[in-house]
C-alpha positions as CSV (number, residue, x, y, z in Angstrom):
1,X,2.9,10.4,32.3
2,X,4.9,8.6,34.9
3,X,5.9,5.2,34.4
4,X,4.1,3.6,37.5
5,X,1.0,5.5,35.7
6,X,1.8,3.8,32.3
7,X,2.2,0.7,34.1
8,X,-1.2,1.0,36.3
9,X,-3.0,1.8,32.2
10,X,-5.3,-1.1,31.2
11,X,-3.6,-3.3,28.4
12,X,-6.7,-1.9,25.5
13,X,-5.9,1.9,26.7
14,X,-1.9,1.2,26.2
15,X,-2.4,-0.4,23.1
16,X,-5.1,2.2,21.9
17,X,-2.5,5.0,22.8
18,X,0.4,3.1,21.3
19,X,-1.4,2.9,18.1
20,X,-2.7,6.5,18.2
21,X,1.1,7.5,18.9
22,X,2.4,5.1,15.8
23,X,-0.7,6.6,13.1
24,X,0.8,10.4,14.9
25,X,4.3,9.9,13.9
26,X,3.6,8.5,10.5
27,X,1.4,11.3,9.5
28,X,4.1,14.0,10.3
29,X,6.9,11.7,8.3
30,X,4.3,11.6,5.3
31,X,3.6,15.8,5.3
32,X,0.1,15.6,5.6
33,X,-2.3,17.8,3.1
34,X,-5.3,16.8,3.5
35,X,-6.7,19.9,5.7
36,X,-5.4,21.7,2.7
37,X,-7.5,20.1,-0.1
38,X,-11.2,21.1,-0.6
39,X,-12.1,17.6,-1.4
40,X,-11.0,14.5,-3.4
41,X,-9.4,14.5,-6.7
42,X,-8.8,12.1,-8.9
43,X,-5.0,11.5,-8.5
44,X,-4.4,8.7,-11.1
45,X,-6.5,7.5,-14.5
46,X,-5.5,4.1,-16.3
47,X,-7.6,4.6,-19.9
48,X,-8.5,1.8,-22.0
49,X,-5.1,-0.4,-20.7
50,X,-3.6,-3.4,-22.6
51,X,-0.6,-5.4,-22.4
52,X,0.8,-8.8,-23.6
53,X,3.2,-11.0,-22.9
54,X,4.1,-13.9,-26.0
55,X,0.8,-13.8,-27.7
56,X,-0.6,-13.8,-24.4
57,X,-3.2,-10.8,-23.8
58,X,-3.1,-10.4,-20.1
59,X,-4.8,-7.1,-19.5
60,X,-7.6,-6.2,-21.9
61,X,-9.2,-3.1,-21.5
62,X,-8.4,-2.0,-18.2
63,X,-10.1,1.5,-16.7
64,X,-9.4,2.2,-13.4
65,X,-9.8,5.6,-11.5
66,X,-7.5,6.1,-8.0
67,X,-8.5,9.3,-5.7
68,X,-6.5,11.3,-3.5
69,X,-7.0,10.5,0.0
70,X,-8.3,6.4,-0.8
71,X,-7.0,3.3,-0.3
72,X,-8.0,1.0,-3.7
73,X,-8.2,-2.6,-2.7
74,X,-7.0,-5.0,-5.6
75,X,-8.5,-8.4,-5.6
76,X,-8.3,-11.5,-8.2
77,X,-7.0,-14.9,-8.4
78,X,-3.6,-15.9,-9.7
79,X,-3.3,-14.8,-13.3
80,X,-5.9,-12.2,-12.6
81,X,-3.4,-9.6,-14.2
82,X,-3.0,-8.0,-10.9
83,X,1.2,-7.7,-10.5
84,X,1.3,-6.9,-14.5
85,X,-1.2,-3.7,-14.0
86,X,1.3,-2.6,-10.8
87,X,3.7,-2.9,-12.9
88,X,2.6,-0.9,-15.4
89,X,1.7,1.9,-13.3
90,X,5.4,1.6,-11.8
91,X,6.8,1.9,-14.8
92,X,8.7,-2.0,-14.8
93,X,6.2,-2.6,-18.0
94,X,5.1,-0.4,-20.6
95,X,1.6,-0.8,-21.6
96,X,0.5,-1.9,-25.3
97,X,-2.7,0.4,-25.7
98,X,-3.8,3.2,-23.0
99,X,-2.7,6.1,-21.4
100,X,-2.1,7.0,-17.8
101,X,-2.7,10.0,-16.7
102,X,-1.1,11.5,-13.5
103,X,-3.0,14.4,-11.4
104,X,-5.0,14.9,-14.5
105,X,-1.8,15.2,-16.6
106,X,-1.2,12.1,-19.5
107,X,2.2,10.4,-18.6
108,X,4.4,8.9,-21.5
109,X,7.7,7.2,-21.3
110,X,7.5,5.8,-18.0
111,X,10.0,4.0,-16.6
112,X,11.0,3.2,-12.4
113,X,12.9,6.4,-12.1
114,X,10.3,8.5,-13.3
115,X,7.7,7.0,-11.5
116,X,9.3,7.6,-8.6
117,X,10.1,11.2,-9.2
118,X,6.7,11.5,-9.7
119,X,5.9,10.1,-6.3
120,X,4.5,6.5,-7.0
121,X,6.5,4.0,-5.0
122,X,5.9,0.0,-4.8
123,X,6.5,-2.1,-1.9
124,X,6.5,-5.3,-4.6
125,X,5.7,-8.8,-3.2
126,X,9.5,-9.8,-4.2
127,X,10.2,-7.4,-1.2
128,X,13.2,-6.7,-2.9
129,X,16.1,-6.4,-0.9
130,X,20.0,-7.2,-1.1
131,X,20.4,-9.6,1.5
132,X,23.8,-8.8,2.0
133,X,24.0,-5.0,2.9
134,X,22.7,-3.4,6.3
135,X,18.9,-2.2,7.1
136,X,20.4,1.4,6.3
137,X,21.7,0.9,2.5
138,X,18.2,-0.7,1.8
139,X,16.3,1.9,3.2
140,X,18.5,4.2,0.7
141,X,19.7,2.5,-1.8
142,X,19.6,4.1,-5.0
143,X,18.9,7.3,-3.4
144,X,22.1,7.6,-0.9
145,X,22.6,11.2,1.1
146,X,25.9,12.8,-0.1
147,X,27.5,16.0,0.8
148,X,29.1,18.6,-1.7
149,X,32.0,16.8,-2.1
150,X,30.0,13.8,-3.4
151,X,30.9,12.1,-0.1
152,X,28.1,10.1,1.7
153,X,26.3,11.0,4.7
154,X,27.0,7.7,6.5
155,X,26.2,8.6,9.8
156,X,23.3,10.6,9.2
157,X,22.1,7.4,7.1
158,X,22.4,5.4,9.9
159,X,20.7,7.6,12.3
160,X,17.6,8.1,10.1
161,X,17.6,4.3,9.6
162,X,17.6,4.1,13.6
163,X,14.8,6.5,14.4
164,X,12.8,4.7,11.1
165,X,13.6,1.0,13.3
166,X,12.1,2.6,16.5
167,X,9.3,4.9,15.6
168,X,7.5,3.6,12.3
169,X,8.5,-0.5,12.9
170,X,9.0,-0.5,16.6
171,X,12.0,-2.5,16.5
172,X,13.3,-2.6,20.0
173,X,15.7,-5.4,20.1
174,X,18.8,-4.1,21.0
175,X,20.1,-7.3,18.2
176,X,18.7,-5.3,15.1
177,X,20.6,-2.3,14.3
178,X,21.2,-0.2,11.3
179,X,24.0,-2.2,10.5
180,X,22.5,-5.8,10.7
181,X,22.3,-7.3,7.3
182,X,18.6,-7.7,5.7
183,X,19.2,-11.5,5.6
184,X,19.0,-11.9,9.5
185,X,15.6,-10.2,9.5
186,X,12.5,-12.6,9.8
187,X,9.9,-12.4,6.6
188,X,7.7,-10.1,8.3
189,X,10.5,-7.5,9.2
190,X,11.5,-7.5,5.9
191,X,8.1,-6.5,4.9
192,X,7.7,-4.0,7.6
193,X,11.3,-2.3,6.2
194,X,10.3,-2.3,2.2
195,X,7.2,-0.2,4.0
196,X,8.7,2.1,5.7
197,X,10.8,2.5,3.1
198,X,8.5,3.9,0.7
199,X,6.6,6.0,3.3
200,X,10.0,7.8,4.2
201,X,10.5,9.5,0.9
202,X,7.2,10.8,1.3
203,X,5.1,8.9,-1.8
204,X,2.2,10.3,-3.0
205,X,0.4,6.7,-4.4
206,X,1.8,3.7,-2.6
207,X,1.6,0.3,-4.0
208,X,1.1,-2.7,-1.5
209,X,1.7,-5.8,-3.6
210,X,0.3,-8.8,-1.1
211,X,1.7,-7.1,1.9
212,X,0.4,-9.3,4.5
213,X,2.2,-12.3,3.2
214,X,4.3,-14.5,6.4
215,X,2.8,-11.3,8.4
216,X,2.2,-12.0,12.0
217,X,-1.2,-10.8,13.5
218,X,0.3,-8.2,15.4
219,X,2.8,-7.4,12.2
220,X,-0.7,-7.6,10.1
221,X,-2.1,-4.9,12.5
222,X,0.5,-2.3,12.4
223,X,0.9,-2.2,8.4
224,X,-3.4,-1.8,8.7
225,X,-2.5,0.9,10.5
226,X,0.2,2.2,8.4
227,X,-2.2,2.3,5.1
228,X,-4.8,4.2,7.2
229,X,-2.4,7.0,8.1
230,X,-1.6,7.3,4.1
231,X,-5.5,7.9,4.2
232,X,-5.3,10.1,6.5
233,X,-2.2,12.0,5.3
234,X,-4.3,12.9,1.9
235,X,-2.0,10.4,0.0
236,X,-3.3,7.2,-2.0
237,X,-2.4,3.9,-1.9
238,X,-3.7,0.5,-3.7
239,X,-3.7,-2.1,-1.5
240,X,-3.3,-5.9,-3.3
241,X,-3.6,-9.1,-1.7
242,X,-5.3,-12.3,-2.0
243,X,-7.1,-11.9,1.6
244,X,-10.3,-10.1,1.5
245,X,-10.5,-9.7,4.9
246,X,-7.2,-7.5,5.2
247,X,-8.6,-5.7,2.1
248,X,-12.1,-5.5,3.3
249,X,-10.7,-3.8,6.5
250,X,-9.0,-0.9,5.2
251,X,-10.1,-0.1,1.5
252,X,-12.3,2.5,0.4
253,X,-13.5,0.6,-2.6
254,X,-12.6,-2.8,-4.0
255,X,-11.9,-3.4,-7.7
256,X,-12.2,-7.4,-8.7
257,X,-9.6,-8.0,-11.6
258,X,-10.5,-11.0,-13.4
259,X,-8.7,-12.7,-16.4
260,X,-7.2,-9.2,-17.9
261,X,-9.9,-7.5,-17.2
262,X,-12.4,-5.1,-14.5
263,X,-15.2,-7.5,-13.7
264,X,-16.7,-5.0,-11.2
265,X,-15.9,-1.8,-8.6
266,X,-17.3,-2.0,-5.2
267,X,-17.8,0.9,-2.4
268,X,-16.8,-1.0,1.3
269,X,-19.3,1.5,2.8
270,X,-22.1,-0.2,0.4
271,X,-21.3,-3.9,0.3
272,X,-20.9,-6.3,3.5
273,X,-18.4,-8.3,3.8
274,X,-20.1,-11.6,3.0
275,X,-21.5,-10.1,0.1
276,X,-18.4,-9.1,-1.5
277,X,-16.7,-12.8,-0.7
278,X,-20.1,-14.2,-2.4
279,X,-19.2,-12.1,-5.5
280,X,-15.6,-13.0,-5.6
281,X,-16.7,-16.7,-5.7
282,X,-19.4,-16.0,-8.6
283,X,-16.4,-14.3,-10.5
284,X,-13.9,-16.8,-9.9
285,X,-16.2,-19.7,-11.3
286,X,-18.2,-17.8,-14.6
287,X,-16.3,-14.7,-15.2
288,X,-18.8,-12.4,-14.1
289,X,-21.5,-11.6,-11.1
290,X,-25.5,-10.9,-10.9
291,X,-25.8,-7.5,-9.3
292,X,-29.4,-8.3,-8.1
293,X,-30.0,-6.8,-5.0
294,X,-26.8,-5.7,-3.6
295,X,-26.0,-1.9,-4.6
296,X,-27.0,0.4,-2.2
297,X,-27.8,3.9,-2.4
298,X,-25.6,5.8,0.2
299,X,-28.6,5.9,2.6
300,X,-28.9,2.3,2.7
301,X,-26.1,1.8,2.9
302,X,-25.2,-1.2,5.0
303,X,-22.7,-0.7,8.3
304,X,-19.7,-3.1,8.9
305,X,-20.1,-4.8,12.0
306,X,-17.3,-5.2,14.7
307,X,-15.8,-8.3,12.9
308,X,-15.7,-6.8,10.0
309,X,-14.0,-3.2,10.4
């Protein structure tokens, strides 16, 4: 397309396009497998999960399926137990009772190294960075390219970092480079980098811990789009954050942690919106919700509106 053509494009058709061309180039950076699968599998089990802190019992009980190919929306109030079950999955905590099984397969000793061998990586709501080194050592720190000598691979580092700025976070400020340090990035780039991040060394579960948080609208937007394209790429990811609607937008199912425990799982395509916030209000004030009439069976189930996609 010429550029006087792009130029002549209504604003909706370049912005659908620039989407369409952002969700393309993530998919191919994330090795998609989803034509390859026959269907959904159940890519992560918690069983029966505990954990305490000091007398403390702030999980009890925890069950909690994750399938390939879904995004698992998270939702609770403070203390829910939300950041201690990531955490356990990640390996930063070890769980008091339970078992986790990976791809079917129980998983013992695990720790941050070997959860990310195993492919789960966490983009925590710390965002932690080092303030102090470049956007390219915290895209690959702890896991630097060397060549045989043991030397590193500086350069390429940098390039990668450079094609990471422009394709997947559309940095185009020629004032942000590979070499800027992560503390002159705003809150919502630093976000945007912890992302891309994880999705470069192609995760098979990623963990969104409140991802939205000093997220412009347009910032908001794109990471939407990033979590569908994990969808789409036959990866997983669990998606936490205390705003239902960004949940509500992109998650497959909802699970509602309340005080250490599951107080209920909900399928997106069978709850409306409204209906979902009126649970999360029952929950938040006795502990627990009235299911009356809100399941539906798959052919009643209710459509999201416009606002509500």
């Amino acid at each position: 397309m010429s550029q006087s053509a792009a130029n002549g494009m209504p604003t909706g058709e370049r912005e659908s396009a620039r989407q369409s061309a952002s969700s393309e180039q993530i998919l191919a950076a994330l090795e998609p497998e989803a034509a390859s699968e026959a269907g959904p599998r159940k890519r992560l089990e918690l069983r029966h999960i505990s954990k305490s802190f000091g007398g403390v019992r702030v999980l009890k009980d925890v069950n909690l399926d994750l399938n390939s190919s879904e995004v698992l929306g998270l939702l609770g109030d403070n203390g829910a137990g939300k950041s201690t079950l990531i955490k356990i999955i990640t390996g930063v905590h070890g769980a008091d009772e339970g078992q986790i099984l990976l791809d079917g397969k129980p998983i013992t000793g695990l720790n941050v190294q070997r959860a990310r061998q195993l492919g789960i990586e966490t983009v925590f709501q710390e965002r932690a960075l080092a303030d102090q080194l470049p956007l390219w050592r915290n895209i690959f720190i702890g896991r630097a390219e060397s060549g045989p000598l043991g030397f590193l691979k500086v350069g390429a580092m940098r390039r990668t970092t450079a094609d990471l700025m422009g394709e997947s976070m559309g940095f185009t400020s020629t004032v942000l480079t590979p070499n800027t340090p992560v503390q002159g990035l705003s809150g919502g780039e630093r976000q945007g980098l912890a992302i891309v991040r994880a999705l470069h060394f192609h995760a098979e579960i990623v963990i969104l811990d409140e991802p939205t948080m000093g997220l412009s609208l347009k910032e908001t937007d794109k990471l939407i789009h990033f979590v569908e394209s994990i969808r789409a790429a036959g990866k997983s990811a669990i998606f936490i954050d205390h705003n239902i609607f960004h949940v509500y937008s992109v998650s497959d199912r909802i699970v509602v942690l309340d005080r250490g425990r599951i107080a209920g799982q909900f399928a997106t395509s069978r709850y409306s919106l409204n209906e979902l916030m009126e649970i999360m209000r029952e929950v938040a004030s006795t502990g627990s919700y009235t299911e009356k009439e809100r399941y539906r069976d798959v052919e009643g189930a209710p459509t999201k509106t416009e606002g509500e996609r």
